[in-house]
N, CA, C and O atoms as a MOPAC input file, in Angstrom:
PM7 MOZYME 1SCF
protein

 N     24.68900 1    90.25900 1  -124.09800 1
 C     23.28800 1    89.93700 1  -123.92400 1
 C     22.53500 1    91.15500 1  -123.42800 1
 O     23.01400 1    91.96300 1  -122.63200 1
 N     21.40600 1    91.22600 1  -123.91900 1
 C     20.26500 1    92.16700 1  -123.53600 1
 C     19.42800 1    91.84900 1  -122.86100 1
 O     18.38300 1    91.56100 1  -123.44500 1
 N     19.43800 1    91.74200 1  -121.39700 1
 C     18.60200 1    91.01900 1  -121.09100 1
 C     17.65500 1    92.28100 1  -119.97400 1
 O     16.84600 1    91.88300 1  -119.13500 1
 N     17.88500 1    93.39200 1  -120.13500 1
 C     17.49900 1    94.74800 1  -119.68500 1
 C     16.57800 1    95.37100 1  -120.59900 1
 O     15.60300 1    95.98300 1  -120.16500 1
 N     16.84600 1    95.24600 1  -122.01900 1
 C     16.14300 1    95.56100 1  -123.18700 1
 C     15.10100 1    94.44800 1  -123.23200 1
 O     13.98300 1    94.94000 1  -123.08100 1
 N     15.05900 1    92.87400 1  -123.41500 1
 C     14.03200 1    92.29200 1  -123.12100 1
 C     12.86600 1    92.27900 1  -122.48800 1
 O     11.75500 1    92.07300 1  -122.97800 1
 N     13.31100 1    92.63500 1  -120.75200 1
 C     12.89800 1    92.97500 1  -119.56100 1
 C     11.64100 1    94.29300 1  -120.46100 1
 O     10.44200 1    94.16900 1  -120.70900 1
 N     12.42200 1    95.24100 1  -120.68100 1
 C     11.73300 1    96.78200 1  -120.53100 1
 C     10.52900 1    96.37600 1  -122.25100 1
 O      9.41800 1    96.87600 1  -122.42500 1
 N     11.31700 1    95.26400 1  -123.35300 1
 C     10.04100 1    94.99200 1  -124.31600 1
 C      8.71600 1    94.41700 1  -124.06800 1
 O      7.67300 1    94.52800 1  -124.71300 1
 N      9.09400 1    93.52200 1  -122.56200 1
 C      8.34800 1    92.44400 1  -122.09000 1
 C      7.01700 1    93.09200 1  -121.77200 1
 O      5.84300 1    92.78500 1  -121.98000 1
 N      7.89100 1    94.51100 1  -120.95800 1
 C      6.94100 1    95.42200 1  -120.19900 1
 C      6.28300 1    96.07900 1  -121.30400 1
 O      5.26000 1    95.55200 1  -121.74000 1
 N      6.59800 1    96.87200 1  -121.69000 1
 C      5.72000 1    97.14200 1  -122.90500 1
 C      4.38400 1    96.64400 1  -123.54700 1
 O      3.20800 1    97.00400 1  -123.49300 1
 N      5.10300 1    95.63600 1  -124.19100 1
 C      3.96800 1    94.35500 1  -124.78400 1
 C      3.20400 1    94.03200 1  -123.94100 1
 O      2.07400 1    93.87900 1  -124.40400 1
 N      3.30500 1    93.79300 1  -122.57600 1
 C      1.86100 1    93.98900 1  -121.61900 1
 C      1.04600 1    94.97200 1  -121.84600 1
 O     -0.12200 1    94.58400 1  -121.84500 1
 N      1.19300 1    96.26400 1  -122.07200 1
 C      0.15400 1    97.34800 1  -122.10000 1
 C      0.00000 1    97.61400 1  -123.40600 1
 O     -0.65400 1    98.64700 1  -123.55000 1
 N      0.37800 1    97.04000 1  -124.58100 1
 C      0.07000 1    97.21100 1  -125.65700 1
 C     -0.51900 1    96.21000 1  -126.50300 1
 O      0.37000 1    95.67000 1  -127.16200 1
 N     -2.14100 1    95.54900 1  -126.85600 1
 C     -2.32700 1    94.74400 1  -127.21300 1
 C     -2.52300 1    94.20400 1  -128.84600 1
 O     -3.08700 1    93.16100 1  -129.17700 1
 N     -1.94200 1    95.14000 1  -129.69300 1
 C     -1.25200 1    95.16900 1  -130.38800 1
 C     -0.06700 1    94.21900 1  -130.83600 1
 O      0.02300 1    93.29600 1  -131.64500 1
 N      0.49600 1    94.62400 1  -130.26900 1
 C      2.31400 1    94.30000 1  -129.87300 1
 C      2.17000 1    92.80600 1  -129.59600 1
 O      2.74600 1    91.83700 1  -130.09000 1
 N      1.15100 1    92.92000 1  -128.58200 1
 C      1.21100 1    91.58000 1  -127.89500 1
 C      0.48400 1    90.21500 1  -129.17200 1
 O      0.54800 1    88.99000 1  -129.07500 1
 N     -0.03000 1    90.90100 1  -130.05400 1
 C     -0.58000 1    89.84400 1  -131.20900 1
 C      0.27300 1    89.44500 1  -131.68600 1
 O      0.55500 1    88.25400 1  -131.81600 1
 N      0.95900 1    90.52200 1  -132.10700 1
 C      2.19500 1    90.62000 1  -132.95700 1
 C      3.49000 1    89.88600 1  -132.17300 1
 O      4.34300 1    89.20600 1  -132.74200 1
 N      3.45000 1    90.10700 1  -131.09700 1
 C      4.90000 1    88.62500 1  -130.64900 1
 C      3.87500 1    87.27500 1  -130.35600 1
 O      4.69500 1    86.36700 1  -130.21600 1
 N      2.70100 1    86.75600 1  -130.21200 1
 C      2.33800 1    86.08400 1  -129.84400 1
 C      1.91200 1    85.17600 1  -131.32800 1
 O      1.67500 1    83.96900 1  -131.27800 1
 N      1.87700 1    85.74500 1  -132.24700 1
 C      1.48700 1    84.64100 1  -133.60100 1
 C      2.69000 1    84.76600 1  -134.46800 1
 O      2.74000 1    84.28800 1  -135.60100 1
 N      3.94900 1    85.62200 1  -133.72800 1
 C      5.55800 1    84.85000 1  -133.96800 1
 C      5.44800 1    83.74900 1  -134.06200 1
 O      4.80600 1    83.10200 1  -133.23500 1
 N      6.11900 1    83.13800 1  -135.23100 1
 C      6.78600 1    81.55300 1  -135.49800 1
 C      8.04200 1    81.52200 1  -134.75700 1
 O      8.28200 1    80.44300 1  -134.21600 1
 N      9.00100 1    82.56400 1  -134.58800 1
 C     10.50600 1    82.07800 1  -134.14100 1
 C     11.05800 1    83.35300 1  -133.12200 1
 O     10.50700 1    84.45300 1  -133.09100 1
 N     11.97100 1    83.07000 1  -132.49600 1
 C     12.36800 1    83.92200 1  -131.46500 1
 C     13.41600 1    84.75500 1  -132.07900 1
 O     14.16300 1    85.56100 1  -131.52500 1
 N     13.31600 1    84.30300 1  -133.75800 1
 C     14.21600 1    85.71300 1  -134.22900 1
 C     13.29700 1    87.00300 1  -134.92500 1
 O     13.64300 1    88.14600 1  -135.22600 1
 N     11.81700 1    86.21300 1  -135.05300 1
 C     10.78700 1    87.19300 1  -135.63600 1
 C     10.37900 1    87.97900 1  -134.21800 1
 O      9.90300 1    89.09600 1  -134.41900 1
 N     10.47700 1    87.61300 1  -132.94500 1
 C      9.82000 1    88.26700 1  -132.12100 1
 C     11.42200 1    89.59600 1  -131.73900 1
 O     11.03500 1    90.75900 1  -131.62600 1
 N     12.43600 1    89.46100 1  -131.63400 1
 C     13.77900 1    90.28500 1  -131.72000 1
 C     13.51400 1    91.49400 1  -132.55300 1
 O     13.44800 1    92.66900 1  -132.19400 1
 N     13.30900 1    90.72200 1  -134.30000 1
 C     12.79300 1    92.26700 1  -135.23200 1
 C     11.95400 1    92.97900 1  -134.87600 1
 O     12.08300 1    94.20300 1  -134.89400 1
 N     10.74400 1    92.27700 1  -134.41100 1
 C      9.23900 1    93.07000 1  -133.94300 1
 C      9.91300 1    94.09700 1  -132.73100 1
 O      9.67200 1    95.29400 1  -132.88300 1
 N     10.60800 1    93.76300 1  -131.73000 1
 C     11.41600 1    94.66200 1  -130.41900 1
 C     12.17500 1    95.68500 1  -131.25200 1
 O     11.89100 1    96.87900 1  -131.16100 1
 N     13.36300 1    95.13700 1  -132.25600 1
 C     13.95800 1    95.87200 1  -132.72400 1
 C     13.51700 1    97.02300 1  -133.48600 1
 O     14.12700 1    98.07900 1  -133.32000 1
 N     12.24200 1    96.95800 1  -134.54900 1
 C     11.92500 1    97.67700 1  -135.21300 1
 C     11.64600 1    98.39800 1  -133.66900 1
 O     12.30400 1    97.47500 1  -133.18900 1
 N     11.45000 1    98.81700 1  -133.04600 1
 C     10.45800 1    99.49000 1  -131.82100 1
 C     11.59700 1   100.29700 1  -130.97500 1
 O     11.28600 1   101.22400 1  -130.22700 1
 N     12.95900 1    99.85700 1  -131.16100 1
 C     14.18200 1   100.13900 1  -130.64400 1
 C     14.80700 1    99.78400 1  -129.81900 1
 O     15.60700 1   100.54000 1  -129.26800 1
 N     14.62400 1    98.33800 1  -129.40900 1
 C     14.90300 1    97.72800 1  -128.52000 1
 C     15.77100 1    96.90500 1  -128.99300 1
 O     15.44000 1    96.26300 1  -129.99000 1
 N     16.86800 1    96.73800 1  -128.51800 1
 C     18.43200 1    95.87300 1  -128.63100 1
 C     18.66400 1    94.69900 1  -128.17100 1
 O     19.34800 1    94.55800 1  -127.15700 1
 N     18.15000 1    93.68100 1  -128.82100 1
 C     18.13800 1    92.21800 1  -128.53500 1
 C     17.49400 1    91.46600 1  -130.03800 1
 O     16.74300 1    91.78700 1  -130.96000 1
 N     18.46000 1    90.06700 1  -129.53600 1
 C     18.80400 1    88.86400 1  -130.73700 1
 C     17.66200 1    88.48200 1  -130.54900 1
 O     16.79900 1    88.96900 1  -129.81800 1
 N     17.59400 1    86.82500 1  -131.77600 1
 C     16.38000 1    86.05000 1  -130.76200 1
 C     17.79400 1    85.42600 1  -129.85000 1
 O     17.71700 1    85.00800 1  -128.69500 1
 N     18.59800 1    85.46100 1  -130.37300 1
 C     19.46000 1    83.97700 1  -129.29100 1
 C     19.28300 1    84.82000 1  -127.91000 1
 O     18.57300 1    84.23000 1  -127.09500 1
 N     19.74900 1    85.99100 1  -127.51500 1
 C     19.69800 1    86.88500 1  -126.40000 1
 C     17.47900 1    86.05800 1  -125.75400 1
 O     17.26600 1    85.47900 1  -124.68900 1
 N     16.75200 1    86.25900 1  -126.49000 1
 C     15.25900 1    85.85500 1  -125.88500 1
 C     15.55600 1    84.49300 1  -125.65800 1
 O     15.49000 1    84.21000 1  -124.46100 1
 N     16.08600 1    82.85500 1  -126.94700 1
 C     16.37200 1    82.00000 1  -125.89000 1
 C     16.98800 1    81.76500 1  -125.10800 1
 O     16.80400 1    80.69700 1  -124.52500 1
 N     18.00600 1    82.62200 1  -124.71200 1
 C     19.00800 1    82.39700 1  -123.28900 1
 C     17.92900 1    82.93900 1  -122.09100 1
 O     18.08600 1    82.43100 1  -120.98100 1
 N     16.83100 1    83.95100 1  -122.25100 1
 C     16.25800 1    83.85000 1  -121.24800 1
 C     15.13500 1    82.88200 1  -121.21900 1
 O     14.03300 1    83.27600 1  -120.83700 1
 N     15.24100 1    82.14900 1  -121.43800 1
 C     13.87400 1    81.05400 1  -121.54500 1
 C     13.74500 1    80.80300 1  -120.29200 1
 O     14.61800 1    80.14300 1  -119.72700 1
 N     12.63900 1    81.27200 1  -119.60100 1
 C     12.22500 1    80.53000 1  -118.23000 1
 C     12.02700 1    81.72400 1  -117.24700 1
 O     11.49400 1    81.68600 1  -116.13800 1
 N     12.64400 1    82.93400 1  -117.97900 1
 C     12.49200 1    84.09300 1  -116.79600 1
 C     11.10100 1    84.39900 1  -117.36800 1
 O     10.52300 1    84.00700 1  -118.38100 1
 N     10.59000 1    85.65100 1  -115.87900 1
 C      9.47800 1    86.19300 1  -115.92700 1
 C      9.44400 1    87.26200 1  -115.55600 1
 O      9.74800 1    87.47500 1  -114.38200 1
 N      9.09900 1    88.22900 1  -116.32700 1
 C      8.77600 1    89.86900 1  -116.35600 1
 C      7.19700 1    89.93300 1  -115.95200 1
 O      6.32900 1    89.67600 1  -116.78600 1
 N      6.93900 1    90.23900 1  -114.81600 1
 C      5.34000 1    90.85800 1  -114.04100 1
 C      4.47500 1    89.25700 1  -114.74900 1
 O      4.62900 1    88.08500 1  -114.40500 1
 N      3.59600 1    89.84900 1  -115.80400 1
 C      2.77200 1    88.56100 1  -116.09600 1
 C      3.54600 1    87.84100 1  -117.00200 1
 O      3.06300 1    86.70900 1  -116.97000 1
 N      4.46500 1    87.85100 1  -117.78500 1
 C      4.85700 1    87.11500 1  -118.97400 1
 C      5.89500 1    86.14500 1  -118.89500 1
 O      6.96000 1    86.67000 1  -118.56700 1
 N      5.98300 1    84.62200 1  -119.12300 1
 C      7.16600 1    83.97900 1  -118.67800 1
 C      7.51400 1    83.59400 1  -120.22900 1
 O      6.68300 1    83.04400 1  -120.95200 1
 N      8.89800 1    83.95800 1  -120.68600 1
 C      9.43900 1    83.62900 1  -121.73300 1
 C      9.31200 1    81.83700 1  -121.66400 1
 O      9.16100 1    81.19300 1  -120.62500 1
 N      9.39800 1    81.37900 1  -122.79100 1
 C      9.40400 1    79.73000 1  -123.30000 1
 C      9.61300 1    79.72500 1  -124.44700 1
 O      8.99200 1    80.42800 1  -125.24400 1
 N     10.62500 1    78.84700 1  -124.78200 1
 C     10.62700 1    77.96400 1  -125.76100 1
 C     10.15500 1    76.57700 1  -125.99600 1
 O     10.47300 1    75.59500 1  -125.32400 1
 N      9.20600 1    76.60600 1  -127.22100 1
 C      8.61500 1    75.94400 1  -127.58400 1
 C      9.46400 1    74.92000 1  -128.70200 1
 O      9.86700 1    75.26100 1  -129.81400 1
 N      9.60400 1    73.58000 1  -128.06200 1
 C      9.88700 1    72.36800 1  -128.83800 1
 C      9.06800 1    72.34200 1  -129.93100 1
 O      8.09900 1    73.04700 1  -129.65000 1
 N      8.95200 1    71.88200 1  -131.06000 1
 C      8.37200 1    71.58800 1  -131.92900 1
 C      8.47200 1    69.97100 1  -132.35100 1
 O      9.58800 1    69.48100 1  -132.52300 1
 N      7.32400 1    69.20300 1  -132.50300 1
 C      8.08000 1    67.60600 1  -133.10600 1
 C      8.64400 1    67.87300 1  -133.78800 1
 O      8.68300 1    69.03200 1  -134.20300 1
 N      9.24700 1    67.06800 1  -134.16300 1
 C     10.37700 1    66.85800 1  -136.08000 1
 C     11.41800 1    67.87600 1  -136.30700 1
 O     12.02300 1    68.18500 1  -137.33400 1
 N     11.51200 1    68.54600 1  -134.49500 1
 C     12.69700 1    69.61000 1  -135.34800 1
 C     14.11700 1    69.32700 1  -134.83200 1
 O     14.48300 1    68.62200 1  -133.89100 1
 N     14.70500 1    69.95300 1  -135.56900 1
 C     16.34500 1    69.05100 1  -135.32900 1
 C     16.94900 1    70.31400 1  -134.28200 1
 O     16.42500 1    71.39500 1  -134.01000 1
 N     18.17000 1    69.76500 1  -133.84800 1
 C     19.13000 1    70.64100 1  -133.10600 1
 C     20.15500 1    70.23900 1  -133.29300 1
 O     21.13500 1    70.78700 1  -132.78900 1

C-alpha cells in the first residue's frame, strides 16, 4: 500500500486547481490512481479505498455508495 504517495498527491491537489477538477469529476477511485499516476505518484484505486476516511490538511478521502450498485 501507498499510503505516503496518496498523502503527498492529496497535498498537491490542494494547491493545484486544476488537478483538483480533474480528481473531483472522477467517476471511480481507479480514474483518480491514473490521474496521480500519470503525475508519478504510486498508488491503486484499491490502495485510495483502503484509505477511505483519512484526512490530509483539508481533504478527507470517501467513498461514495452509489444506489443500484452491487458488491
Amino acid at each position: 500500500m501507498s499510503f505516503s504517495e496518496i498523502r503527498k498527491f492529496l497535498i498537491k491537489m490542494q494547491s493545484d486547481e486544476d488537478l483538483k477538477k480533474q480528481v473531483t469529476s472522477s467517476s471511480t477511485a481507479d480514474d483518480v490512481a491514473l490521474i496521480g499516476q500519470s503525475l508519478g505518484y504510486d498508488f491503486s484505486g484499491d490502495d485510495l479505498l483502503r484509505f477511505n476516511g483519512q484526512k490530509v490538511d483539508q481533504v478527507t478521502v470517501r467513498k461514495l455508495d452509489h444506489p443500484g450498485e452491487y458488491h
